[in-house]
MIMI-345642 format. One record per residue: residue in three letters; x, y, z of N, C-alpha, C in turn. Coordinates in steps of 0.05 Angstrom, whole numbers, plus 5000, padded with zeros to 4 digits. Each point is the difference from the previous one (the first is absolute). Last residue first. Layout:
N
ALAXYZXYZXYZ...
//
This chain:
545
UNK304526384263500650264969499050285020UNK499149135039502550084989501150254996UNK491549554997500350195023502450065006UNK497449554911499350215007499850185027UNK503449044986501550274989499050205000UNK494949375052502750055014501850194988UNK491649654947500150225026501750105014UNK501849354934500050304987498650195019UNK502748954994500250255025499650214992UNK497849054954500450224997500050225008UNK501149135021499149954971499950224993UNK500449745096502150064974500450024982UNK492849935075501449794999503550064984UNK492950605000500449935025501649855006UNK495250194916501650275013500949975020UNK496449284956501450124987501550225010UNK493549545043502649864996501550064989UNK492150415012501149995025503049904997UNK493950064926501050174999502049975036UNK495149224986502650084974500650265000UNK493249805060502249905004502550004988UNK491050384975501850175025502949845005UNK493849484944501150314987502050165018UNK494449305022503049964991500250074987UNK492650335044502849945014501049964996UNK493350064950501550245006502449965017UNK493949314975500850044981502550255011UNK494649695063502249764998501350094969UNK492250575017502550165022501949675001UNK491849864958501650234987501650065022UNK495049365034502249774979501250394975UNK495450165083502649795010501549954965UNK490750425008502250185000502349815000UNK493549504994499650194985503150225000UNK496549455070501949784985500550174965UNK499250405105499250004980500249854972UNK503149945110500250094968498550054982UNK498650255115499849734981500950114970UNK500050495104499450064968500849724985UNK495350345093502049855001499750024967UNK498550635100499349834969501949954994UNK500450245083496750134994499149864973UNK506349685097500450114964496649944992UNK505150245101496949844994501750074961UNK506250205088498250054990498249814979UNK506649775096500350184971497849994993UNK502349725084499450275003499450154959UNK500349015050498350115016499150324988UNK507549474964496349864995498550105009UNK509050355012499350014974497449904997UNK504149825078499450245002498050104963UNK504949165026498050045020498450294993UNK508649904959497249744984497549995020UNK508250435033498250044974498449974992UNK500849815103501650004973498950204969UNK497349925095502249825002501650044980UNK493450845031500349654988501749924997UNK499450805049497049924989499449754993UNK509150415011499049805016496749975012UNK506650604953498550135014499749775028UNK503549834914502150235004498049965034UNK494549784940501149795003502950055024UNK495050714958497249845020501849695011UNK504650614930499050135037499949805019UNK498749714910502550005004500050145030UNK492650164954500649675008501949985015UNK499350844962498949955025499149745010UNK504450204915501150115018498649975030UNK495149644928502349875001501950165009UNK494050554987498549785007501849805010UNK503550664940498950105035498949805010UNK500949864911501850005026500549945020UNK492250084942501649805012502050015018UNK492350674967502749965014501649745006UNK491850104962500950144982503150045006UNK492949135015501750215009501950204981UNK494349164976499150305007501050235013UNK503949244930500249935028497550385007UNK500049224914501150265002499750105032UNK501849134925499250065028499950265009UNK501549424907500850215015498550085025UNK502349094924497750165016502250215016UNK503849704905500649895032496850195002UNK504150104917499049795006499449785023UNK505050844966500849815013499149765001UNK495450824957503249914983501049775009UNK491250235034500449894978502549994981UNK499950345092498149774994499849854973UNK502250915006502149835017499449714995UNK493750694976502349894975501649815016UNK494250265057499449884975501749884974UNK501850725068499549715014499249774985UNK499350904967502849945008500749765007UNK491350445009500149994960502949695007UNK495850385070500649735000500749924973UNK502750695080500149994974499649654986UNK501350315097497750274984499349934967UNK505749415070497250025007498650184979UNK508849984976499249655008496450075004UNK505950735002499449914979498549854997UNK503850135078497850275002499049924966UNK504749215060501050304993496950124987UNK502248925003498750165016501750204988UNK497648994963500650215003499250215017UNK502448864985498150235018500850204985UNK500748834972500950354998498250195008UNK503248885011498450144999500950364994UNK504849164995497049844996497750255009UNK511149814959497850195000497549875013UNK510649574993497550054996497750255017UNK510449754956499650135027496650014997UNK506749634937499149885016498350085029UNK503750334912502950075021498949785024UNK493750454944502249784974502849955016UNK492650535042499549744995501749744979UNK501651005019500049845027499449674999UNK500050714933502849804997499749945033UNK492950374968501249684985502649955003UNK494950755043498549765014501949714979UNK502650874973501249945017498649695010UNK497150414930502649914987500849925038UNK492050414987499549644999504149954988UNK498050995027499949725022499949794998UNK500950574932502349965024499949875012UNK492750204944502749814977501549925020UNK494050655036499049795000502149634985UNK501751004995501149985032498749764996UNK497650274918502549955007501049935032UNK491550334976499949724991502949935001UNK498350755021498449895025501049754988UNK502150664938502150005020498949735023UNK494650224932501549734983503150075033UNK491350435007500249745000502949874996UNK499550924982499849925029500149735007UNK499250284916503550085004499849935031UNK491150084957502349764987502849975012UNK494550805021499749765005500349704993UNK502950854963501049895015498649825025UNK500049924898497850165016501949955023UNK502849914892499949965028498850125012UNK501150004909497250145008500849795028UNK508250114941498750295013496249945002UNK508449255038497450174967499650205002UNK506549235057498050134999500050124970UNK504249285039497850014997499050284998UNK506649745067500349884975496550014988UNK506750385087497049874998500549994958UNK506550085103499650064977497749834988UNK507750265081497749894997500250014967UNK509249725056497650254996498349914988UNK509849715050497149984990498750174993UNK507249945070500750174974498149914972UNK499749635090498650175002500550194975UNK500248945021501150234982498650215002UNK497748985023501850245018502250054991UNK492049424967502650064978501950145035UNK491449695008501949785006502750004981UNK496250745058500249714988497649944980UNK502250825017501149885028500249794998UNK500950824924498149695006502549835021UNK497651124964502149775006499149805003UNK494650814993501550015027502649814997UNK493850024937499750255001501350045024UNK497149124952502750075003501350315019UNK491949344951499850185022502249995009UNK497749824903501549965013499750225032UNK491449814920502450105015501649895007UNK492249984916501749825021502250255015UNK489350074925502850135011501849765025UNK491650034945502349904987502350135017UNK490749935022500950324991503149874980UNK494649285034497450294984501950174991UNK501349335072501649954978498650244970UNK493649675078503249925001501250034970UNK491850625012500749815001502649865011UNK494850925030501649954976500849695003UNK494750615059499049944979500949904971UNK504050275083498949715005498650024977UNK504350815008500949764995499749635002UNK496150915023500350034975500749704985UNK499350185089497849964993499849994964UNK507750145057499849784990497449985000UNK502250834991501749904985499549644998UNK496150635060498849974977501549934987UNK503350025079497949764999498050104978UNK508350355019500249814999498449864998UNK498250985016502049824967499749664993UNK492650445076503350004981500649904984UNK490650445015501549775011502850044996UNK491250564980501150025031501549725004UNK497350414911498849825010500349925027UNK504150654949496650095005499349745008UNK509150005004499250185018495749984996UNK505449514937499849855038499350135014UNK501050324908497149775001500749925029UNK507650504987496650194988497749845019UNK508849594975500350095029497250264999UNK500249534918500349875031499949965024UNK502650594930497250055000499149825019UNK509450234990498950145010496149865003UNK507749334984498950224985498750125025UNK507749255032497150074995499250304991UNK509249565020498149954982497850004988UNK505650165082501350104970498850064969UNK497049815103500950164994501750074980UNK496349225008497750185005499950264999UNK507849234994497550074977497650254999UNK505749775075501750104985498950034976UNK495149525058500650325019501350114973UNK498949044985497850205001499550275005UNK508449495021499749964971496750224994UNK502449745092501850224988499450124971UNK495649195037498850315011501850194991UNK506149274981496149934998499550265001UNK510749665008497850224995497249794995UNK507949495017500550265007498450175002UNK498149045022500150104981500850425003UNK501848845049498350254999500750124970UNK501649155084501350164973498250154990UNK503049235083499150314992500450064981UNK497949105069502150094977498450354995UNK501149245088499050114987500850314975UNK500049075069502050054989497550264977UNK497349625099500049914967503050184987UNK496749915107500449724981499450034973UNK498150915046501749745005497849764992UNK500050894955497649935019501949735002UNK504650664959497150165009498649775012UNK509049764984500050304990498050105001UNK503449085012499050155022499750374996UNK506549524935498949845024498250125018UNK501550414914500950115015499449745019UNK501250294888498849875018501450045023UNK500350484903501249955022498049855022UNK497650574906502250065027502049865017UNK497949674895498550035027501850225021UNK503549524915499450245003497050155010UNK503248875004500650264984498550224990UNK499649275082498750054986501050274978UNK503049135083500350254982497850084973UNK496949385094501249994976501850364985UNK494549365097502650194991500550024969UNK490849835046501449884985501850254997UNK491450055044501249855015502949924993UNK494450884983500649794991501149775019UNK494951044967502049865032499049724978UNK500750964959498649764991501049795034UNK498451144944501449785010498949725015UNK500350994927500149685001500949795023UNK498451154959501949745027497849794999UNK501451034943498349795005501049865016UNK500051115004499949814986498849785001UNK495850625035502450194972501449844985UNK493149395031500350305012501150154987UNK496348915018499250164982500250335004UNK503549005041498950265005500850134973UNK498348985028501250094982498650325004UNK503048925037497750245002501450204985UNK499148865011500850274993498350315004UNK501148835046499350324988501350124987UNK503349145029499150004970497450274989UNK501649645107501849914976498950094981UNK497350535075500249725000502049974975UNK495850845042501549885017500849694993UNK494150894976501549904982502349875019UNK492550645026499549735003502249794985UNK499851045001497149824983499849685016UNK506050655035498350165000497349764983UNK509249725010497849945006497650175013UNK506450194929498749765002497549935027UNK504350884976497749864996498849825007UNK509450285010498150035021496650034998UNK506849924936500749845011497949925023UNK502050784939497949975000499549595011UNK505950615037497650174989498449904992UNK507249565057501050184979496950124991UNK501349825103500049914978500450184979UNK503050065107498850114979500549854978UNK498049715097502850054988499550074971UNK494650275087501249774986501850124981UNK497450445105500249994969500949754982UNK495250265104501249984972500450054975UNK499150555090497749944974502149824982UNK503350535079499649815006498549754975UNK498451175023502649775000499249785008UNK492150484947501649975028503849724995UNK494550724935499449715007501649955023UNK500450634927498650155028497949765010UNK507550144924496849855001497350085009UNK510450365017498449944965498149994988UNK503349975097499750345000499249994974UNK501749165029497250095010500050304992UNK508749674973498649764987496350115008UNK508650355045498750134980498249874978UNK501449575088499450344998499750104980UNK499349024977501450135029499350274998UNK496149054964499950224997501650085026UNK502549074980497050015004500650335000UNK503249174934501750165023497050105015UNK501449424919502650225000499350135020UNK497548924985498550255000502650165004UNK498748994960500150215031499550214984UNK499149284938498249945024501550205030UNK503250134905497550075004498149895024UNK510850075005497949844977497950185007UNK510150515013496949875017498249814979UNK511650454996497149934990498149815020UNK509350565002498050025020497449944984UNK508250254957500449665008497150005011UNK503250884950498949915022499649664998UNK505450684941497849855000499949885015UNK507150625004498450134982497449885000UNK505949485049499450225006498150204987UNK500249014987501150085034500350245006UNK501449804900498849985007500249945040UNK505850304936498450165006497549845009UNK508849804978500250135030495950145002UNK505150074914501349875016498650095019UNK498750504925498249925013501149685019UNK505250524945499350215013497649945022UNK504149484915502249935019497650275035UNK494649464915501450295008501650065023UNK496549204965498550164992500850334995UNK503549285046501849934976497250194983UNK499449995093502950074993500550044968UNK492149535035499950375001503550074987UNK498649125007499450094981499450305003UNK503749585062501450004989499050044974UNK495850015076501750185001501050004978UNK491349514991502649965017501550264992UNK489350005002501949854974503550095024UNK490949935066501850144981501149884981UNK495149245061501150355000499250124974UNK498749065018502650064998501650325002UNK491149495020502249895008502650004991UNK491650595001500349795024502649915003UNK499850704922497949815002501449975026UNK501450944932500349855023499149705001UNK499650814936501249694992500849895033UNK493050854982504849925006501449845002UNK489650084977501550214992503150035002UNK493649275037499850044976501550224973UNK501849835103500049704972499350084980UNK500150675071502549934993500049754982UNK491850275013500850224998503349954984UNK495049455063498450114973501350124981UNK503249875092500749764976498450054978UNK502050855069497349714992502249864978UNK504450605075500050004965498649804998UNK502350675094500449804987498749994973UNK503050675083500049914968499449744999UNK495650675082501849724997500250064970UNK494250695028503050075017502149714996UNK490950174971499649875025502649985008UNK496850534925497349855019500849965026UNK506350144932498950264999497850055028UNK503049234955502650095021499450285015UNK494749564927499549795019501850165017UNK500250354923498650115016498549855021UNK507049614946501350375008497350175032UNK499649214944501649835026500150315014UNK495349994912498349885029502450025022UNK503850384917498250205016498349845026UNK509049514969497850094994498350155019UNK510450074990498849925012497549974995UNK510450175004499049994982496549825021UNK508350585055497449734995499550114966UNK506050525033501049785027498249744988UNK504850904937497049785008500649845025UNK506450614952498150085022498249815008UNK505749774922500350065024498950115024UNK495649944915500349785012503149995017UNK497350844963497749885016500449755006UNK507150304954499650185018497849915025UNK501549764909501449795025499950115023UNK494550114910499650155024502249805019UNK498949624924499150274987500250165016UNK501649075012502250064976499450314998UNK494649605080503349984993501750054980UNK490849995006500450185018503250025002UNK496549314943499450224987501450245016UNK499449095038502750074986498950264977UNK492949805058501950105016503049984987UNK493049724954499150275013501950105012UNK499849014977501550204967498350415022UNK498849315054503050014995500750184971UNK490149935042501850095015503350014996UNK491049834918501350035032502750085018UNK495150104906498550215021501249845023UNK503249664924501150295011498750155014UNK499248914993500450284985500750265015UNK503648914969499350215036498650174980UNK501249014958500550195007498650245025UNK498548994991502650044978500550365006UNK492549575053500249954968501050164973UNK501649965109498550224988499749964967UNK504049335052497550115020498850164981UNK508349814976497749724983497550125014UNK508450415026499050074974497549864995UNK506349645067497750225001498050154981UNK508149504998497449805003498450145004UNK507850264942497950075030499149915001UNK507350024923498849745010497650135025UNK506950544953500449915027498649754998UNK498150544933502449844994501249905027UNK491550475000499649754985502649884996UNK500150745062497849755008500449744979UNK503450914961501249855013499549725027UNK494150514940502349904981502649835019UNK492250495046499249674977501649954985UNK502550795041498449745022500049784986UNK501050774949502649945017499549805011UNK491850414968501249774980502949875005UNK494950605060499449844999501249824985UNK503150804996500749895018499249755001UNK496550554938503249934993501249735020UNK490350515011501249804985502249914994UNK496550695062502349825009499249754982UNK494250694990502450154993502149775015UNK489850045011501649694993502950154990UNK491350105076503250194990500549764977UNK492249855054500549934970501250274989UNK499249875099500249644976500150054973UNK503850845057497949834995500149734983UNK506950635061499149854975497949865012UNK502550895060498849644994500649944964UNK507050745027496949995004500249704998UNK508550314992499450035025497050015002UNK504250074907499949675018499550005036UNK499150804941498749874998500349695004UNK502951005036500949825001498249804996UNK498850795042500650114970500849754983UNK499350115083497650045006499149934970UNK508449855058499249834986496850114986UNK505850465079501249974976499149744975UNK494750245079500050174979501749934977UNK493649255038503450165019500750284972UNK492949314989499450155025501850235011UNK501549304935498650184995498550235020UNK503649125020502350134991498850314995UNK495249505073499849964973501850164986UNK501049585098499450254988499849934971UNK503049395068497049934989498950284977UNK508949825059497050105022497149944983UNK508949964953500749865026497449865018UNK497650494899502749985010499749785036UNK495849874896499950135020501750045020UNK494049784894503550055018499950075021UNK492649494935501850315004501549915022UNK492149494938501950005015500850234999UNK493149264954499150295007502350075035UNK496649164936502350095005500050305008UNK492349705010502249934999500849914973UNK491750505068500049934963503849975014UNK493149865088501850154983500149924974UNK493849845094502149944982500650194981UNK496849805117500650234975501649754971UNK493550005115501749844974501250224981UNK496049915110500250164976501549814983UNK493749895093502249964978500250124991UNK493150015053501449815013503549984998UNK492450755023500749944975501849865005UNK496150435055497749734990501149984975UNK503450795048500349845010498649634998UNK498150884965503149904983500449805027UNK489450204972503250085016501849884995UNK491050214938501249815012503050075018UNK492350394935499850025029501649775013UNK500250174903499049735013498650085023UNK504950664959498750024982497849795018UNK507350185040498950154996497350044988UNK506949454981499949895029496650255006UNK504650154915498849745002498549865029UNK506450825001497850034992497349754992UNK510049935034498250055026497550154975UNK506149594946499149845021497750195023UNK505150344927496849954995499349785020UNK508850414999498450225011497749875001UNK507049524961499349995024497950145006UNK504450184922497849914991499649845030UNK507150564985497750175003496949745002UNK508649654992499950165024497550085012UNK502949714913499249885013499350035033UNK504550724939496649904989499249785025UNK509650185003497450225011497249894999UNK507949674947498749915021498750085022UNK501050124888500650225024498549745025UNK502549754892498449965018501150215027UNK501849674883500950045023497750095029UNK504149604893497250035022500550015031UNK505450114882500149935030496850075009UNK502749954913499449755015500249915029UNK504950834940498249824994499949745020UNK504250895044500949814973497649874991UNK498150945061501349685004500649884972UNK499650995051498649934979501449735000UNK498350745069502149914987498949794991UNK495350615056500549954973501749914988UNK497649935088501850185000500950094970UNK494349355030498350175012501950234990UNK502149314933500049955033498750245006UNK498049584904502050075017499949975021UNK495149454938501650204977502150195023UNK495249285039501049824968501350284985UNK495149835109502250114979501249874981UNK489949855049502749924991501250134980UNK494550425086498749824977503049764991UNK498950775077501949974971499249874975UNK494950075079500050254994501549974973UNK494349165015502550015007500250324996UNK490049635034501750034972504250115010UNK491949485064501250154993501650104975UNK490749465044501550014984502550285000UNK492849415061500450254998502749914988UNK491749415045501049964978501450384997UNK493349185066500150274987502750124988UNK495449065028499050175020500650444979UNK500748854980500850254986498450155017UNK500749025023497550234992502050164999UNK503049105029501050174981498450234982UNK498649325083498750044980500650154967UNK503350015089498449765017498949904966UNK505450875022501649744994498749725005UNK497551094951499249745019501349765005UNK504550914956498149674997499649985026UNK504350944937498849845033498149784997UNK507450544929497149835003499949875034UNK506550794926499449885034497349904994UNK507050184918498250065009499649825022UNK506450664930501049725021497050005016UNK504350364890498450085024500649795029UNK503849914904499450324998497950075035UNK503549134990502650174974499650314999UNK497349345080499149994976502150154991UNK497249565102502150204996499649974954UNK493649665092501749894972501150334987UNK495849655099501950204977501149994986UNK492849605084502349924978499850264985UNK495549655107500250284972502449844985UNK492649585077502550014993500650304973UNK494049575094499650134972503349974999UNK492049585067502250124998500750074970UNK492049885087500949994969502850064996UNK494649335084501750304994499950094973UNK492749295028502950014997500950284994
//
């Protein structure tokens, strides 16, 4: 039989990486990572101009650049661009910018160079808190049926509190704008010269659904007389499900890649969406759960239910016939990065060099040697805002407990052990909402490398953990998507059995650890409830101040 191959591009926060698969088999043939030039703008613009708090900002260049690694991967394989069946791409969302008539990125255009609402917002811009809370204040006295999708509130990493930000601060730029638009649809247009907007994308992030649209004119109106009218124009009507495809490569789409015109293209998933079925996660009552900068929780279901302060469920939102829910955690990997570089003593950083390892992995070598619950220390993983099931990015972290004979290996755990508090807070209010759990995967670069981590998981949640071997999911689950796109396979679900990857281990509780981390947790919870719930906002006054 002929071979045929597919490539996916999971598009990331700080990099975008090309995986060439085998489409008979989903073999990882060969793999070329691009780092972003800009990285993420949080303190200024190329043009040094210096940004407000909490902004995150993004150059759509970068993605551009990160095409190039296609014809090298191809390269790498000995494989011709002509045996390449498909292409896939996903993306980190809410992740949006402005563009004019022709698709041009506002930013692009001189008189805007200087101009920080004319860059990508990134998913986790959250400087359109205000906005968000506009939404939900007024959603909630409206009655929205809508509202109920996204359990009770919007947050500010998506598309309406973003784009009424672009509007109260820069009207300038939201006049100019022809398209508010996510970076996938952006660089789906980029590809193959057609606009159109994945339902992924528009459900979960722009309150879109199947059967009713958009939130009505008339609540834009009553949101802000300025945004009349806007959706049909500013926001593209032109939504696709996940079962078609965005188009097939055109001139400048092969001059990107250097894939021949003609190469489909599927319809770009959200990031880490497009795991699923990278692992096989296609039935009722999975969960899968990526482990990265940040966290995501998500779960296909057969059962419509509202679920409070969840992302949002999508009919058909990653693998038809389920209703499938989203909710996540602002920071993880972030939280560790930001420790490592703040917090770690010189001698540390000493003992890793003579020992030829990193930080991170003598820190948690340090730290597996420390009991559940040993160091006395508890966190709030807050350090970005909490996506749910509080969604409040005006949140913050904080760790309780400490002494002066803290080790910051104590300080590492007790962060790990916190993102861990998060997630069993989320898996429960799935289940206390009726939405059953019968199984949990993890994939991302954490997941596989780190089993100190995996462990705790396991034993905070009290769930088995599945750990998927692919380092790329994604990508993986980008080139399903191709391969399907492509007409390799009928379907999803066809394609997913044949092409996803093998799980290498599987982490069981600990009945030991479980019953100390059931003590700690409702610990975590009362401080959660206290500072989160209303009992005592003094994070929100202190960012005030």
């Amino acid at each position: 039989m002929e071979k045929r191959y597919v490539i996916g591009i999971d598009f990331g926060t700080l990099s975008g990486r090309a995986v060439l698969v085998d489409a008979a088999n989903g073999n990882e043939l060969a793999e070329g990572t691009v780092g972003y030039p800009h990285g993420v703008m949080d303190g200024a613009l190329p043009s040094g101009r210096k940004l407000p708090p909490l902004f995150a900002l993004q150059h759509p260049q970068d993605y551009l650049d990160v095409l190039g690694a296609v014809p090298r991967v191809l390269a790498e394989a000995g494989v011709r661009p002509e045996e390449v069946a498909g292409l896939g791409i996903d993306f980190t969302a809410c992740t949006m910018l402005p563009v004019d008539e022709a698709g041009v990125p506002l930013c692009f255009l001189p008189e805007f160079a200087d101009e920080p609402h004319a860059y990508v917002k990134l998913w986790k811009h959250h400087a359109a808190q205000p906005e968000a809370d506009d939404v939900n204040a007024l959603a909630a006295e409206r009655k929205e049926e809508w509202l109920s999708i996204y359990g009770g509130k919007v947050s500010s990493e998506w598309m309406l509190p973003k784009i009424l930000e672009t509007l109260r601060y820069a009207p300038h730029v939201y006049e100019k704008t022809a398209r508010f638009t996510e970076a996938a649809d952006w660089l789906s247009r980029m590809l193959t010269g057609r606009e159109t907007h994945s339902a992924a994308f528009a459900g979960y992030k722009a309150l879109w659904n199947a059967e009713t649209g958009y939130p009505s004119n008339d609540f834009m109106a009553a949101l802000d007389p300025r945004l009349c009218g806007i959706v049909g124009t500013k926001i593209s009507e032109n939504v696709l499900g996940v079962d078609q495809i965005a188009g097939a490569l055109d001139g400048q789409g092969s001059r990107l890649t250097g894939l021949p015109i003609g190469t489909p293209l599927s319809l770009p998933m959200i990031d880490a969406h497009a795991a699923m079925p990278a692992l096989n996660i296609t039935g009722d009552g999975d969960l899968m759960m990526i482990v990265g900068t940040s966290g995501c929780h998500i779960l296909n279901s057969a059962q419509r239910k509202p679920v409070d302060g969840i992302s949002g469920y999508v009919k058909d939102g990653v693998i038809p016939g389920f209703y499938t829910y989203e909710a996540g955690q602002a920071a993880v990997g972030d939280i560790f990065d930001w420790f490592v570089k703040n917090h770690v003593p010189e001698s540390y950083r000493k003992e890793a060099v003579e020992r030829g390892v990193g930080i991170h992995q003598l820190l948690r070598e340090k730290a597996e040697k420390l009991r559940a619950g040993e160091s006395g220390l508890l966190a709030l993983d807050w350090l970005n805002g909490n996506r749910s099931v509080l969604v409040n990015a005006n949140l913050t972290g904080m760790m309780l407990g400490l002494t002066l004979q803290t080790k910051p290996e104590e300080e590492y755990r007790a962060w790990i052990e916190a993102t861990a508090f998060g997630t069993r807070m989320i898996l429960e209010q799935y289940e206390k909402n009726g939405i059953e759990i019968r199984s949990v995967c993890a994939a991302g670069g954490i997941a596989k490398k780190d089993g100190m981590m995996m462990q705790i998981y396991a034993d905070v949640t009290g769930k088995e953990i599945r750990i998927a071997a692919s380092s790329q999911a994604g990508a993986l689950g980008s080139a399903i998507c191709a391969a399907t796109a492509a007409g390799v396979y009928p379907s999803m679900q066809t394609a997913a059995k044949a092409m996803s990857g093998p799980y290498i281990r599987t982490y069981r509780p600990i009945a030991e650890n479980q019953a100390v981390y059931h003590r700690l947790y409702a610990e975590y919870k009362t401080l959660h409830d206290y500072f989160g719930r209303g009992g005592n906002p003094v994070m929100e006054r202190l960012r005030s101040i």
